[in-house]
C-alpha positions, -999 to 999 in steps of 0.1 A, spaced: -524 -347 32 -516 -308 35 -524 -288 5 -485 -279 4 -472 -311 8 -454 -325 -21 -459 -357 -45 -428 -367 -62 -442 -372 -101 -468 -345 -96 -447 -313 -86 -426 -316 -116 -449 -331 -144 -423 -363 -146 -456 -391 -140 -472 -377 -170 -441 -373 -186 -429 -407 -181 -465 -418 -192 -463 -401 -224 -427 -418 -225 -438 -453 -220 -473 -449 -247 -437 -438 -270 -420 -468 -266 -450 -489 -271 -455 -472 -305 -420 -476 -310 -433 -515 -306 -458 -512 -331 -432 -495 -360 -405 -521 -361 -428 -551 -356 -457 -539 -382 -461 -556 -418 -446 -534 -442 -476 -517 -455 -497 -483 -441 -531 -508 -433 -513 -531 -408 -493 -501 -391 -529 -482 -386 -546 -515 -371 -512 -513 -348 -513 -476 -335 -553 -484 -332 -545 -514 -313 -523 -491 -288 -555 -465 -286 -574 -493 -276 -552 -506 -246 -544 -465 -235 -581 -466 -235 -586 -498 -212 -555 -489 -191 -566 -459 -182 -604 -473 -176 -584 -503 -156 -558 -489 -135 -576 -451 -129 -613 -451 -128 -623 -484 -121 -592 -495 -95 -608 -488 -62 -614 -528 -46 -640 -510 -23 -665 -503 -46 -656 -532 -71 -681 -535 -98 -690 -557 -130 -680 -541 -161 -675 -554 -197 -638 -564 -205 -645 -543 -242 -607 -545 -251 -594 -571 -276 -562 -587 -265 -544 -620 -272 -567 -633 -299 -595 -627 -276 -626 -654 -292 -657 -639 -307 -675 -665 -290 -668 -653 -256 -683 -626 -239 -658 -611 -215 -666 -591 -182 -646 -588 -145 -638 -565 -126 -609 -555 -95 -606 -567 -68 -580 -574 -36 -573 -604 -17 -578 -587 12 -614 -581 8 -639 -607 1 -667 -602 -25 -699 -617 -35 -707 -624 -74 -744 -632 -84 -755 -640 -122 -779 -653 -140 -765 -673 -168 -795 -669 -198 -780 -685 -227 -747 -690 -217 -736 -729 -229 -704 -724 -205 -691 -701 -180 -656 -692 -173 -651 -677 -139 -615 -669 -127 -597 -648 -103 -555 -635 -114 -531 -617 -98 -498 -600 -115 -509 -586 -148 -503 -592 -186 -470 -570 -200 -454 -576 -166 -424 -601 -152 -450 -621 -135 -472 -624 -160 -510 -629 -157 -514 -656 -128 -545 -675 -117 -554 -676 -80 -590 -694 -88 -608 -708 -118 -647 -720 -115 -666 -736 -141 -700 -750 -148 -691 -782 -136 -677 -769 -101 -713 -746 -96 -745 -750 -80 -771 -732 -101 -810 -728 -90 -838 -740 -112 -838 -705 -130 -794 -706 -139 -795 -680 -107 -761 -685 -83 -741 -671 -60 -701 -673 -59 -680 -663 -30 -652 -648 -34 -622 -650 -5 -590 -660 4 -604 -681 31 -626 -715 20 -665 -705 23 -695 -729 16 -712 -734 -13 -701 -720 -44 -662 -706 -33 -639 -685 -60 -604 -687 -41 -583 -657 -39 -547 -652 -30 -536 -620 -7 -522 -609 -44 -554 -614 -62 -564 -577 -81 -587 -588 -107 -616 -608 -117 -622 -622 -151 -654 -638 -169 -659 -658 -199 -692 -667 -212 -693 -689 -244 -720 -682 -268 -725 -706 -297 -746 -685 -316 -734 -650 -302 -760 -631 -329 -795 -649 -315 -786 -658 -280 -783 -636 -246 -754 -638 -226 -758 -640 -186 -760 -611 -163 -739 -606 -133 -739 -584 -101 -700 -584 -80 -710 -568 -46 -682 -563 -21 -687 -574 16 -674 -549 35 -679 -511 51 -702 -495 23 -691 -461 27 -681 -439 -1 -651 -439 -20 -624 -417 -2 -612 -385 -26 -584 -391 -51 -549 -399 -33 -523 -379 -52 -497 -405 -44 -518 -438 -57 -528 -414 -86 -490 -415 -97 -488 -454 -90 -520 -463 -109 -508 -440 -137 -474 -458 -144 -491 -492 -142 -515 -476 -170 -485 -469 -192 -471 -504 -181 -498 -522 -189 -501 -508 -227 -459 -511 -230 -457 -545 -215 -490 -559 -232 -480 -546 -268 -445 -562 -262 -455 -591 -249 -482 -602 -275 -460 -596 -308 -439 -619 -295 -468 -643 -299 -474 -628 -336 -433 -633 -345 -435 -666 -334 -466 -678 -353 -453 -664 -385 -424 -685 -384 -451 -705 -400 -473 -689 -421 -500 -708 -433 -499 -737 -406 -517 -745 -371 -497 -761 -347 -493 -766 -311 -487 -733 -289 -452 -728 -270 -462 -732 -234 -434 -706 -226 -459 -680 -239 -490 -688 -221 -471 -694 -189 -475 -656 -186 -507 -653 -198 -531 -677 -178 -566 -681 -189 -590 -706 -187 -568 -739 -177 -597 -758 -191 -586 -746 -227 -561 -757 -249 -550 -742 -278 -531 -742 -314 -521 -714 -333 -510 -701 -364 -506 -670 -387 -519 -665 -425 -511 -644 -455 -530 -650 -486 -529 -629 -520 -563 -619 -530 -567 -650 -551 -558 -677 -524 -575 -693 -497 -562 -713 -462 -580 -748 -468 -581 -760 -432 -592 -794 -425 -597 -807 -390 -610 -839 -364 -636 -821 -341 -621 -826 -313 -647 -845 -287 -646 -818 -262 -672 -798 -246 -664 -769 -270 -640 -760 -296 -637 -732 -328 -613 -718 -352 -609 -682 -355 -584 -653 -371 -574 -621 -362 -553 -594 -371 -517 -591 -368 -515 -573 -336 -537 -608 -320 -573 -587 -318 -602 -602 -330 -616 -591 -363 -651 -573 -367 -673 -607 -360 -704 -583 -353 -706 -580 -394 -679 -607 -410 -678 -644 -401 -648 -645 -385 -651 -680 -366 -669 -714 -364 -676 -735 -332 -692 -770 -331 -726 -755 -336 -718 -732 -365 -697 -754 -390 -709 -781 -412 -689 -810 -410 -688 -837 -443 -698 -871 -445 -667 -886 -434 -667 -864 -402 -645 -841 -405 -649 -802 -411 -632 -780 -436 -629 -747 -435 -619 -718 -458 -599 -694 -448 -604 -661 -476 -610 -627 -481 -637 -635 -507 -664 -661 -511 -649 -692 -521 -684 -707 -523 -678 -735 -496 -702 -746 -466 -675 -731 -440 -660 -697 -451 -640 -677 -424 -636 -633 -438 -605 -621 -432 -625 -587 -434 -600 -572 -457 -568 -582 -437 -543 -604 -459 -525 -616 -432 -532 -623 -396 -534 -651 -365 -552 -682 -364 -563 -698 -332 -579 -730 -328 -589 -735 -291 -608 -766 -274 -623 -771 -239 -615 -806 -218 -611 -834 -244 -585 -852 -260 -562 -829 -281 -580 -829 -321 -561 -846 -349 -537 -831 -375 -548 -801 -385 -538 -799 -417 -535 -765 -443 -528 -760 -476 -528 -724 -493 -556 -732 -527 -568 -707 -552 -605 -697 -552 -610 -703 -587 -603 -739 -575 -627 -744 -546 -656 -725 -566 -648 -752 -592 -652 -777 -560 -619 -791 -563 -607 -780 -527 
């Protein structure tokens, strides 16, 4: 391209403008959906932060297919589960990849590849899902997954000409003493450099930036508003909502939304389901994950304690109710609830009541 050739987007300043337009309306988003209170509303505009940060990662530095590399997800989005460690990376159907990995102490892996993209009117699509059971590992949990649109042997991730992105989910049940896997995506083709920036793709990828966080925010507090018509129950999930945001379609789920006065607790009693894995987690209003590095935010089948009769109760509390299973809202008095199982039958009534603390300390809960 000739230096005085123009760019529409670029000659003017509309691209960034519009940018700056669309990270308004997503704020706009945030304002009329937010609890009424100046906590909530931070944890929104943080929550917007957080995706401008990730879109811009996403669709900007990290978009180029041709020299497609593993990185860390590190964005919470649509109750994202602190027992998952999340990584992926871009991709295009067009190209065909190899992904190697070591899985350590992984007690499941998650590996899918999606086309469309959350916050738009496809939604996030799977082209390819791969789990433990579908994988051959070597005697040390080494393996290698190829990735294409046409059927390779061995371990084969499918692809569709749309596939653009590459997601992994490792489950850890003890996230704080175990070491998640390790993973290498290496693409198959000419090896030579990444071409300088393309003024024109510059302007696409930068729209789809300011899509992504406008489209994402809007979409998941529709997932919030619908939970709190609720509050203080788990039940099953509309499938209208996950339809546009696909997963792992080994996992089920139930949801629900809280809000508790500093007195009160969310007594949550449950079947485990018999399933290769299942937990119970909150979040925040805006669907991200709490601060599980320092709170216990969640409890899996290896974490909780389950009473004699089999079934496990959980506490649901911003303060220590003094009961074997205690989920910390880590100073949040409301939030969402998501109880998700792998494979398996769907669990029992799951059934909540709102308790005071006085009353479980006294070990009436």
């Amino acid at each position: 391209m000739s230096e005085d050739t123009g760019v529409r987007g670029l000659d003017d300043g509309s691209a960034w403008d519009e940018y700056c337009e669309q990270l308004k309306r997503a704020g706009q988003v945030i304002l009329e959906n937010a609890p009424d209170n100046p906590f909530d509303r931070a944890e929104g505009y943080r929550y917007l932060s957080r995706l401008a940060g990730y879109g811009l990662r996403t669709f900007i530095e990290q978009r180029d297919p041709a020299t497609a590399q593993y990185n860390s997800l590190g964005v919470k989005i649509g109750l994202d589960n602190p027992d998952y460690v999340y990584g992926g990376g871009t991709l295009s159907g067009e190209r065909e990849y190899l992904l190697r990995g070591v899985r350590n102490d992984a007690h499941r892996l998650g590996i899918g590849t999606y086309y469309g993209g959350l916050g738009t009117e496809q939604g996030l699509q799977c082209s390819g899902y791969l789990s433990d059971e579908d994988l051959e590992f070597g005697p040390d949990g080494r393996f290698e997954i190829a990735l294409s649109c046409e059927e390779r042997p061995g371990n084969w991730l499918p692809m569709k000409p749309e596939t653009n992105q590459l997601t992994i989910r490792q489950t850890l049940l003890d996230r704080r003493n175990q070491t998640p896997g390790t993973f290498e995506l290496v693409h198959l083709g000419d090896p030579a450099p990444p071409a300088p920036l393309d003024p024109e793709a510059f302007v696409r990828a930068l729209s789809g930036a300011g899509r992504f966080v406008e489209g994402t925010a809007r979409q998941f507090i529709g997932w919030t508003n619908n939970f709190a018509e609720r509050k203080n129950q788990i039940h099953p999930v509309d499938p209208s909502l996950t339809a546009f945001a696909q997963g792992d379609p080994s996992t089920s789920y139930n949801y629900g939304y809280f809000e508790l006065a500093a007195d009160e607790a969310l007594w949550v009693e449950l079947d485990p389901p018999a399933c290769e894995y299942w937990n119970l987690q909150v979040a925040n209003h805006w669907l991200e994950s709490l601060d599980f590095e320092h709170y216990s935010t969640n409890f899996n089948q290896h974490t909780s304690v389950a009473d004699a009769d089999g079934r496990v109760r959980i506490a649901i509390a911003g303060s220590d109710p003094g009961v074997s299973n205690w989920i910390d809202t880590a100073g949040h008095a409301r939030g969402t609830i998501a109880l998700r199982w792998v494979g398996g039958e769907r669990p029992g009534d799951v059934r909540t009541s709102v308790v005071k603390l006085a009353e479980l300390r006294q070990g009436d809960g």
